[in-house]
C-alpha positions in Angstrom: 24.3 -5.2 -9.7 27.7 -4.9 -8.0 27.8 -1.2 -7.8 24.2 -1.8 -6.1 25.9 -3.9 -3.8 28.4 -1.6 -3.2 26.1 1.4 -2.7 23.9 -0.8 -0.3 27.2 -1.7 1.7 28.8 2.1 1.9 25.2 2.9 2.9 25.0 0.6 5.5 28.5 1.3 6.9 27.6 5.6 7.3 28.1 6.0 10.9 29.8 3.1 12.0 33.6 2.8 12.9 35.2 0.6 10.1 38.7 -0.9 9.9 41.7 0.5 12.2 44.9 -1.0 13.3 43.9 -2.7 16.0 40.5 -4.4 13.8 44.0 -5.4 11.1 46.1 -6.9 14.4 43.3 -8.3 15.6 42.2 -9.9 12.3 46.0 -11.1 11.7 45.7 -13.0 15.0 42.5 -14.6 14.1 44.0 -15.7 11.0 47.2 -17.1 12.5 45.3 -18.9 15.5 43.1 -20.5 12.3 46.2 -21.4 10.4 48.0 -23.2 13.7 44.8 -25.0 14.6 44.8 -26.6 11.3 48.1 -28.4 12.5 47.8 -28.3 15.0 45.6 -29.9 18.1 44.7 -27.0 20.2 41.6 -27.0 22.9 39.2 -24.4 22.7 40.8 -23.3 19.1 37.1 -23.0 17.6 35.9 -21.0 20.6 39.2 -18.8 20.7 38.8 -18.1 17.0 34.8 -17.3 17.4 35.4 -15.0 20.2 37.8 -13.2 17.9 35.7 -13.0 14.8 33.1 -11.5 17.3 35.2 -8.9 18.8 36.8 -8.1 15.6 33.2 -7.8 13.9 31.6 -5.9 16.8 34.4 -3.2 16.7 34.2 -2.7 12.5 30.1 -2.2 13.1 30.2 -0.4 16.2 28.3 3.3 16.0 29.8 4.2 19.1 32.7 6.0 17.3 34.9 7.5 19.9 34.7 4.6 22.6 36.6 2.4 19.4 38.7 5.2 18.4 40.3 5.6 22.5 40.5 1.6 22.2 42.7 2.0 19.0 44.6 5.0 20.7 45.4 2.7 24.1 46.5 -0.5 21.6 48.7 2.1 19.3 50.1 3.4 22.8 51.2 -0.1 24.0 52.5 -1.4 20.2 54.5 1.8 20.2 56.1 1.0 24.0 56.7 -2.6 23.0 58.2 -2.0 19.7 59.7 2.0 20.1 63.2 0.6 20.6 62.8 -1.0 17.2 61.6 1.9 15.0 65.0 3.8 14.1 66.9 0.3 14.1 66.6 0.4 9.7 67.5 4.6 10.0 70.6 4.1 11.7 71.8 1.0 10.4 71.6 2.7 6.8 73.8 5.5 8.3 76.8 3.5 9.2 78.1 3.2 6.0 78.6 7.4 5.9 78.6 8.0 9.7 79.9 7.4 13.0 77.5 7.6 15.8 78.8 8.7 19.0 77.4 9.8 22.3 78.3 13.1 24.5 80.2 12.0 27.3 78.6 14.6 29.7 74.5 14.3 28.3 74.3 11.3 26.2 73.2 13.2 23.1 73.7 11.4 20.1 76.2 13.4 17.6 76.6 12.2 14.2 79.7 12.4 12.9 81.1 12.0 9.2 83.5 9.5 8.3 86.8 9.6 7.2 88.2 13.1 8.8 90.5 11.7 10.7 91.1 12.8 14.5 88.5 15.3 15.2 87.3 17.4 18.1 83.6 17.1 18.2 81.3 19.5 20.0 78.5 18.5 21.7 75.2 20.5 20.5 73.0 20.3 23.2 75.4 21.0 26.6 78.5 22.5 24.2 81.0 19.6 25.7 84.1 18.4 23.6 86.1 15.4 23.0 88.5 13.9 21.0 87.4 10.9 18.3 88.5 9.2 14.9 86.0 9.7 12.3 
């Protein structure tokens, strides 16, 4: 009987657009506006969260495939401008321990250097610059 169910359900779901990331943000919204109106007294809570479980249902049903799909591009777009800066924040922290970062007075390239060399004369990559800095 479940693996009816199951059959009946990927049947029913051929064609239509399914779960992407902005279905998952959306549905962590809707479950963090349900949690905080628990608590708390908000107007329009039940109506917020309705409208969300509509939009979030209507765009996990839709058949118009590519209409969702340049939604989810434009929302991956914006969380990707909003949180950019953040992305190599756990890369480079991890790299202090072994490396000094330093940037080319002349371009602003980014030069990793090893540490414990000493007094060094590094030479920028991209424009060929060099300077003098402990490592």
């Amino acid at each position: 009987m479940l693996n009816d169910l199951r059959y009946r359900f990927a049947k029913f779901m051929q064609g239509r657009y399914g779960v992407d990331s902005l279905s998952r943000f959306l549905s962590v919204i809707l479950f963090a506006v349900i949690v905080i109106g628990m608590f708390v007294k908000i107007p329009l809570s039940g109506l917020i969260t309705l409208a969300l479980l509509i939009i979030l249902y209507w765009r996990m049903f839709s058949k118009n495939i590519a209409k969702r799909y340049a939604e989810n591009q434009k929302f991956l777009q914006l969380k990707e401008k909003f949180l950019g800066n953040f992305s190599n924040v756990g890369s480079n922290m991890s790299q202090f321990k072994d490396y000094h970062i330093y940037k080319c007075p002349s371009c602003s390239q980014k030069i990793r250097i090893p540490r414990g060399k000493g007094h060094i004369m590094v030479r920028c990559p991209r424009c060929g610059f060099e300077f003098h800095k402990k490592s």
